[in-house]
Z-matrix of the N, CA and C atoms (Angstrom, degrees):
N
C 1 1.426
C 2 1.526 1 111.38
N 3 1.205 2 122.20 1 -53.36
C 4 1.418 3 114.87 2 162.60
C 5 1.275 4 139.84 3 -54.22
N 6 1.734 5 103.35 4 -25.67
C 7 1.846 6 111.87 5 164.79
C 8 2.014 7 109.02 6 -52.39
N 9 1.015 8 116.85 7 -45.33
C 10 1.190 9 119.94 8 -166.48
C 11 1.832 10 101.87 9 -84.05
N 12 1.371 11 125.31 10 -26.78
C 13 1.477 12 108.99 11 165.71
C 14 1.524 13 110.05 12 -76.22
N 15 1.250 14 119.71 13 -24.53
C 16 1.494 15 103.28 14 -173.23
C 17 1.423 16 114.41 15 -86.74
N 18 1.373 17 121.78 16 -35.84
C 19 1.551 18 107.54 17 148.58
C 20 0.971 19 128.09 18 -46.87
N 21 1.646 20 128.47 19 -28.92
C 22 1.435 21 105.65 20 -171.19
C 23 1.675 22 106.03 21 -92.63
N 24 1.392 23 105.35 22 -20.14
C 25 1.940 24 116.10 23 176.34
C 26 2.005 25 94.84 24 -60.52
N 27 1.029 26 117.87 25 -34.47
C 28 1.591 27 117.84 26 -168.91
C 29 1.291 28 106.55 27 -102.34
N 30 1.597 29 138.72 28 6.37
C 31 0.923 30 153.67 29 177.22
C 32 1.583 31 91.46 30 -101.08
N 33 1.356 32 126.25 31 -56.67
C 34 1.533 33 138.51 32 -179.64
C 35 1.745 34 103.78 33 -53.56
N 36 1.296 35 104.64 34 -53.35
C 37 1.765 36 100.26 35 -175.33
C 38 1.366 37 114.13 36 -77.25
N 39 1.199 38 109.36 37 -22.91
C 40 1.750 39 96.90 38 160.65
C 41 1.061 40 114.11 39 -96.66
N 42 1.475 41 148.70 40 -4.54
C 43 1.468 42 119.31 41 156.29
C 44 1.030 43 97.48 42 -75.77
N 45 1.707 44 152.73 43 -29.11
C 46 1.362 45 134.97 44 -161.11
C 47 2.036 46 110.74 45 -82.70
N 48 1.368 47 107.09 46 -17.44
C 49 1.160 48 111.01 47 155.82
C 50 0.912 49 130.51 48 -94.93
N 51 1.480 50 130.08 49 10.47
C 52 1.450 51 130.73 50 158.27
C 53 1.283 52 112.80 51 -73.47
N 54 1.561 53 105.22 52 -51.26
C 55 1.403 54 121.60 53 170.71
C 56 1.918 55 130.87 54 -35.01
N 57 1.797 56 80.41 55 -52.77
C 58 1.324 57 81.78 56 173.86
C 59 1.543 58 124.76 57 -82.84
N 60 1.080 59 134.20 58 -41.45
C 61 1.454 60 133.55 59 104.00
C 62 1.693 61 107.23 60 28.20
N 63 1.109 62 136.56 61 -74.63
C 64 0.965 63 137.14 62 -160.69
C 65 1.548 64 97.87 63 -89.30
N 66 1.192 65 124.84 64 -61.42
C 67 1.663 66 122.50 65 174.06
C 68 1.495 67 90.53 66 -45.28
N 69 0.683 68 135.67 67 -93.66
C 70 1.690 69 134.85 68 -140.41
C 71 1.441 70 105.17 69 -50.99
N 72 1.532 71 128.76 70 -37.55
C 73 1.525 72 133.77 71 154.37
C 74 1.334 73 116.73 72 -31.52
N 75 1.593 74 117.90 73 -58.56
C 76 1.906 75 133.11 74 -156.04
C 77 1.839 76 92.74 75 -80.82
N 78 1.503 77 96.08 76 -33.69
C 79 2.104 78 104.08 77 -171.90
C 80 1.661 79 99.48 78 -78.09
N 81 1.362 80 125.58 79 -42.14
C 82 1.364 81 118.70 80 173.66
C 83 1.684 82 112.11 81 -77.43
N 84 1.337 83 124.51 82 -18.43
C 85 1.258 84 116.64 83 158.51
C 86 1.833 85 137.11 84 -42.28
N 87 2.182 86 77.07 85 -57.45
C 88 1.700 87 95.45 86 -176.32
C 89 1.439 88 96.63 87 -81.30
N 90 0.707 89 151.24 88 21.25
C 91 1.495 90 140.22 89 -154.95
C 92 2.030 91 77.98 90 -115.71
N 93 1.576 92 100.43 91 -62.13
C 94 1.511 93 108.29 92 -156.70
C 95 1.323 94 94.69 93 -51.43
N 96 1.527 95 136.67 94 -35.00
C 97 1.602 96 148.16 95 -142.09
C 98 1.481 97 84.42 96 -73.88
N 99 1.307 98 107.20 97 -60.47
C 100 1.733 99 126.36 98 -135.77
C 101 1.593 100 99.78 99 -69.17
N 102 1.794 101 110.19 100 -24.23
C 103 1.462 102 123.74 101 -179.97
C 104 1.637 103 97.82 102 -91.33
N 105 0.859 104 143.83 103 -51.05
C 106 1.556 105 132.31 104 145.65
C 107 1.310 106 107.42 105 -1.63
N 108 1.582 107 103.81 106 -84.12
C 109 1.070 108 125.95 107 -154.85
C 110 1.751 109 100.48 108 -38.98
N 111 1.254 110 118.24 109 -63.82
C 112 0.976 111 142.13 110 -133.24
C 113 2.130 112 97.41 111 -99.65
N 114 1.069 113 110.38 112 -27.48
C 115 1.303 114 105.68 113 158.46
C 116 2.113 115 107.11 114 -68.21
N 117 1.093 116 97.49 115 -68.45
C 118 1.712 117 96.39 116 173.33
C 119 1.428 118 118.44 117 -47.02
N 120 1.017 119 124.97 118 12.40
C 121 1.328 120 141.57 119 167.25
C 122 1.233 121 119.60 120 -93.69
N 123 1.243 122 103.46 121 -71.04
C 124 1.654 123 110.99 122 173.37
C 125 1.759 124 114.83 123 -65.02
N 126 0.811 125 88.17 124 -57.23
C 127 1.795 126 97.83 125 154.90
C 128 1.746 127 113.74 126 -33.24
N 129 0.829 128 109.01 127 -35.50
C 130 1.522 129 114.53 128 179.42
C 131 1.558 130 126.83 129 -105.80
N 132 1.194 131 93.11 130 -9.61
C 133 1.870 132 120.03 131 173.21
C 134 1.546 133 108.49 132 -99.01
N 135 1.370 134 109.06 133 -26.84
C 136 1.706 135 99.64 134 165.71
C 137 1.224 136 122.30 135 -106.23
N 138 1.659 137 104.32 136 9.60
C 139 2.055 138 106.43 137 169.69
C 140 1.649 139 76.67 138 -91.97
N 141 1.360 140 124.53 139 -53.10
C 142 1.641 141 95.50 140 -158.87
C 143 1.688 142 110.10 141 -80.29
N 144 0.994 143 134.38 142 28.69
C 145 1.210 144 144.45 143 157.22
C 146 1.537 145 114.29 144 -98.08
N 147 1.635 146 109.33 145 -49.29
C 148 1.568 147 104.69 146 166.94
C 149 2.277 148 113.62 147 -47.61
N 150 1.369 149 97.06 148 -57.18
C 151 1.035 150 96.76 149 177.73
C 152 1.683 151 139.23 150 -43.40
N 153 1.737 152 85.60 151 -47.86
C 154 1.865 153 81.66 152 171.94
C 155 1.521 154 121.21 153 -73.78
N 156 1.574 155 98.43 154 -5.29
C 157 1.971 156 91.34 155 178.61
C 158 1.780 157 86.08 156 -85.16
N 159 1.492 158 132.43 157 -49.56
C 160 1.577 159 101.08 158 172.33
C 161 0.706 160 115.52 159 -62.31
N 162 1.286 161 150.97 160 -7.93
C 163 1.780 162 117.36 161 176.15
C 164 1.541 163 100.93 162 -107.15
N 165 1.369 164 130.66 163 7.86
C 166 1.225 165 131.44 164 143.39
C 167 1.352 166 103.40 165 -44.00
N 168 1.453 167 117.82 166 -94.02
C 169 1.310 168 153.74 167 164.53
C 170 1.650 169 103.15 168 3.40
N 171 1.142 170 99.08 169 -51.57
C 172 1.846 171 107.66 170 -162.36
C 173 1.570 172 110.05 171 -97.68
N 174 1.238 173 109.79 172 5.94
C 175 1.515 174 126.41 173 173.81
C 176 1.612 175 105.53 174 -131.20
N 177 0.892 176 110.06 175 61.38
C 178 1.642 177 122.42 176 -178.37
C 179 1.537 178 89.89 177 -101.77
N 180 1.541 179 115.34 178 141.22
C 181 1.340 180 129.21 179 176.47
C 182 1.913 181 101.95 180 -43.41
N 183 1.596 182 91.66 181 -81.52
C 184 1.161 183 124.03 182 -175.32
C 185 2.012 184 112.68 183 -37.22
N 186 1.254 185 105.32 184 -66.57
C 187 1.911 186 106.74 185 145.07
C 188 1.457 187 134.92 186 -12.37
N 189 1.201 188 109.03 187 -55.31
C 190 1.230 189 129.58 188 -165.08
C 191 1.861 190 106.44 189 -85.40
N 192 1.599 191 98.64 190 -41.80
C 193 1.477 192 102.67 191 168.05
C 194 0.990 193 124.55 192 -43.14
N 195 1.805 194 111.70 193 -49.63
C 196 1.587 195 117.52 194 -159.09
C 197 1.667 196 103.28 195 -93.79
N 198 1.003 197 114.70 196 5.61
C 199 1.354 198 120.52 197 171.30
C 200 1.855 199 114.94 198 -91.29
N 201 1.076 200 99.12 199 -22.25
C 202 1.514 201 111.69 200 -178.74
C 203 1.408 202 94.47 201 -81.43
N 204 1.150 203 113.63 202 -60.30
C 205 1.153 204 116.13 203 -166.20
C 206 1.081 205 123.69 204 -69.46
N 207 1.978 206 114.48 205 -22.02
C 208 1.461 207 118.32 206 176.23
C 209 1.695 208 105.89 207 -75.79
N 210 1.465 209 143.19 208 -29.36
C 211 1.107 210 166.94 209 -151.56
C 212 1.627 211 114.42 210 -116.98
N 213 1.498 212 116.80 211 -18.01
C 214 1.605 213 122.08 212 178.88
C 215 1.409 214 113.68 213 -41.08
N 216 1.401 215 116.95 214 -51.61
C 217 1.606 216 118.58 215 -167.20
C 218 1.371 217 91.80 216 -80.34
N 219 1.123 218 138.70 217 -41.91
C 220 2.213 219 137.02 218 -157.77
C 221 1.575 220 89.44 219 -78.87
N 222 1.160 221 130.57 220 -43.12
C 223 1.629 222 110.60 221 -154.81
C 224 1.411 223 84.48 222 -106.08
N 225 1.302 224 142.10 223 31.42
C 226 1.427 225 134.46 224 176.39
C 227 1.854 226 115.56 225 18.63
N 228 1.638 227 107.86 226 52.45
C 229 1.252 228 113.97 227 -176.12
C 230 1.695 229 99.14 228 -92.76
N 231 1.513 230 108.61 229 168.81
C 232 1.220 231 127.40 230 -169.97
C 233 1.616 232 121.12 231 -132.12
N 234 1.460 233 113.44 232 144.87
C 235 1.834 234 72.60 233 -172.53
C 236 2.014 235 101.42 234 -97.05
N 237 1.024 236 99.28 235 173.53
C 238 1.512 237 126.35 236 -168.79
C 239 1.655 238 97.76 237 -59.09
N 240 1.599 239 115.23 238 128.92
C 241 1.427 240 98.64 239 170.02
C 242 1.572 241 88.79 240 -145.75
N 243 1.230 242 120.07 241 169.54
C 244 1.553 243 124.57 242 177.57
C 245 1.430 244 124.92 243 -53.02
N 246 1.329 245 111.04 244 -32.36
C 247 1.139 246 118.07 245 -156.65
C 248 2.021 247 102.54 246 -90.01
N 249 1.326 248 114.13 247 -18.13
C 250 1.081 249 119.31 248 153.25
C 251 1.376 250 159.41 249 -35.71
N 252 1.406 251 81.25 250 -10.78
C 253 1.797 252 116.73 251 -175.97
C 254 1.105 253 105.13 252 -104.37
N 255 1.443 254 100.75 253 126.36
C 256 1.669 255 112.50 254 171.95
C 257 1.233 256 120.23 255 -77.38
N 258 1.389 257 134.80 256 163.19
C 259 1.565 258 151.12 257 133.72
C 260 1.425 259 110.41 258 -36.86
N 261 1.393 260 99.23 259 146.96
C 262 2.040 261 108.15 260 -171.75
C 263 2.094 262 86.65 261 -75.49
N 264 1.236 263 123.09 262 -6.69
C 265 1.526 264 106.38 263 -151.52
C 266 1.956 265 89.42 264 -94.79
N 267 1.508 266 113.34 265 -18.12
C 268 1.596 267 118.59 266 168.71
C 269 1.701 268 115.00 267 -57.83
N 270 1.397 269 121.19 268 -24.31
C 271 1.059 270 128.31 269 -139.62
C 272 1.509 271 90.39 270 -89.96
N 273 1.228 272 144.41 271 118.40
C 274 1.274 273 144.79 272 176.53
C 275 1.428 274 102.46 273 -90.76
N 276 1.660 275 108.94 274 128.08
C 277 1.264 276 110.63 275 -165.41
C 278 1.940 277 85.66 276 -126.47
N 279 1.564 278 87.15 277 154.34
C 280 1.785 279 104.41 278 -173.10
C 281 1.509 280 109.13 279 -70.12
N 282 1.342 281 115.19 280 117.27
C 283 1.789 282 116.14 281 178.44
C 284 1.469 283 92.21 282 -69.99
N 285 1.551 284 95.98 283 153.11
C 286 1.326 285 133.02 284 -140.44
C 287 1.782 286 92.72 285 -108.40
N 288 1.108 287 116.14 286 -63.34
C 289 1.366 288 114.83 287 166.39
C 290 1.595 289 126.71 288 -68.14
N 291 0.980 290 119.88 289 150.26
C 292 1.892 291 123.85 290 175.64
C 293 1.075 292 123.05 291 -79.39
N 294 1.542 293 122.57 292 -11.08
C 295 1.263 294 106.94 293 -166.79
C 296 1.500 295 104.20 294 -129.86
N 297 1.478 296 127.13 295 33.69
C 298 1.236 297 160.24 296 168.22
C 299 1.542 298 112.96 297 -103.36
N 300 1.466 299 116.50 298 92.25
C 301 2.081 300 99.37 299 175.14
C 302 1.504 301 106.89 300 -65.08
N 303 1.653 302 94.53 301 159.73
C 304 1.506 303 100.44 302 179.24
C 305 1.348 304 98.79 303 -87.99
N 306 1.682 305 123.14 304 154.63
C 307 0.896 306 116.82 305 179.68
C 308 1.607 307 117.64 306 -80.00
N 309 1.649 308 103.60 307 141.05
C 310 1.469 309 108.81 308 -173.65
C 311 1.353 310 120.61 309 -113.56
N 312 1.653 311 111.01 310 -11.87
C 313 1.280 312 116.38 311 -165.43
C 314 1.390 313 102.87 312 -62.35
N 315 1.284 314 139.41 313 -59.35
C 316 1.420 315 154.99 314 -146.37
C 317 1.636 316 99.43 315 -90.83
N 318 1.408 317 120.22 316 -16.65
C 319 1.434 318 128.43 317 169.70
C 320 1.811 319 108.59 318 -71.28
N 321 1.425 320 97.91 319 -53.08
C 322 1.314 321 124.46 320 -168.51
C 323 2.046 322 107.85 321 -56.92
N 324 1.031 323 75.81 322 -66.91
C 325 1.833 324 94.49 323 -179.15
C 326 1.722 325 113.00 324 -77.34
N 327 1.731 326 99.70 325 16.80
C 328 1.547 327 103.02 326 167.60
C 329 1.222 328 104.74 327 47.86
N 330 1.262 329 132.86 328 55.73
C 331 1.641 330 134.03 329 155.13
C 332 1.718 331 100.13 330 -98.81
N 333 1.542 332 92.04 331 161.75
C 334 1.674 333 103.42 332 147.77
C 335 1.800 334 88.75 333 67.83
N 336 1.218 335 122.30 334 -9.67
C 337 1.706 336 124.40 335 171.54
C 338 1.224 337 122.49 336 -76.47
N 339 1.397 338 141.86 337 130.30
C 340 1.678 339 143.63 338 170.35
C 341 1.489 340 102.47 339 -62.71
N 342 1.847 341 134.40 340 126.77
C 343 1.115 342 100.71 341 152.15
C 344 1.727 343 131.66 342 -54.17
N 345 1.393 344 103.94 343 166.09
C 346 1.563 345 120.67 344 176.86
C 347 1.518 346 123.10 345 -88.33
N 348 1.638 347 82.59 346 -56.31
C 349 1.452 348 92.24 347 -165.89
C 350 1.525 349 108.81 348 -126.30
N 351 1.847 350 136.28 349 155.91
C 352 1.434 351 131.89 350 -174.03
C 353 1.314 352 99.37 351 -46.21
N 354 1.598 353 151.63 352 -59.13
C 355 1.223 354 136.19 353 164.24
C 356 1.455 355 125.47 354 -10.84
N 357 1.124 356 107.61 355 -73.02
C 358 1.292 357 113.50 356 -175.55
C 359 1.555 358 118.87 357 -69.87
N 360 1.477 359 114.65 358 -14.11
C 361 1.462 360 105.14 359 -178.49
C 362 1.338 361 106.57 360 -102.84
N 363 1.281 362 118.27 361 1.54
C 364 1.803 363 138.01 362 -172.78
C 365 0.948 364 118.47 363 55.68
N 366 1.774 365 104.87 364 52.70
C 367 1.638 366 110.53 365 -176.53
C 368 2.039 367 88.85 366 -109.03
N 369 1.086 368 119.30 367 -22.27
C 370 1.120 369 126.51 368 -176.53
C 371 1.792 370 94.35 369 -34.66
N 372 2.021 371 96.52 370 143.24
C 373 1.197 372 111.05 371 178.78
C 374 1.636 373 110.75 372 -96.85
């Protein structure tokens, strides 16, 4: 009678140490993940920290000047003045129905348009 409890008591302690065995395997797994995890984290918090000091860097007042100014005549840019701003009534808005054309004439023949560029506003040198 006791042959058959002590196999089954030693049958009990090794499945219960398989078990645990197995928890402590899946817990040292997530454990390793979670330190993964967590390096690729920081890792990714000091590229996007590197980044905003470059794009600090690359949006410097002073930067941005000499770029206008190196590029003024090639991109035929202009500088910004008030009077540049259109009326909401310029703004060509998309007809709503399909079987209405939008109007093109006044598109076409460049009316009712802001200039873009020193060309077009006849500031060109």
């Amino acid at each position: 009678m006791k042959s058959p409890i002590y196999v089954l008591a030693i049958a009990l302690v090794v499945g219960v140490a398989f078990w645990a065995y197995q928890v402590n395997y899946r817990t040292k797994s997530a454990l390793e993940q979670v330190a993964t995890l967590q390096r690729e984290i920081a890792a990714e918090r000091e590229a996007i920290s590197v980044l905003r000091v470059e794009w600090a860097w690359l949006n410097r007042p002073e930067r941005l000047e000499a770029l206008v100014e190196l590029h003024l005549a090639t991109l035929g840019l202009m500088p910004l003045h008030p009077d540049h701003f259109g009326e909401l009534r310029m703004v060509a808005y998309p007809v709503h129905d399909i079987f209405v054309p939008a109007p093109t004439r006044a598109v076409a023949l460049g009316e009712g348009r802001l200039p873009m560029t020193l060309q077009e506003a006849g500031l060109a040198q």
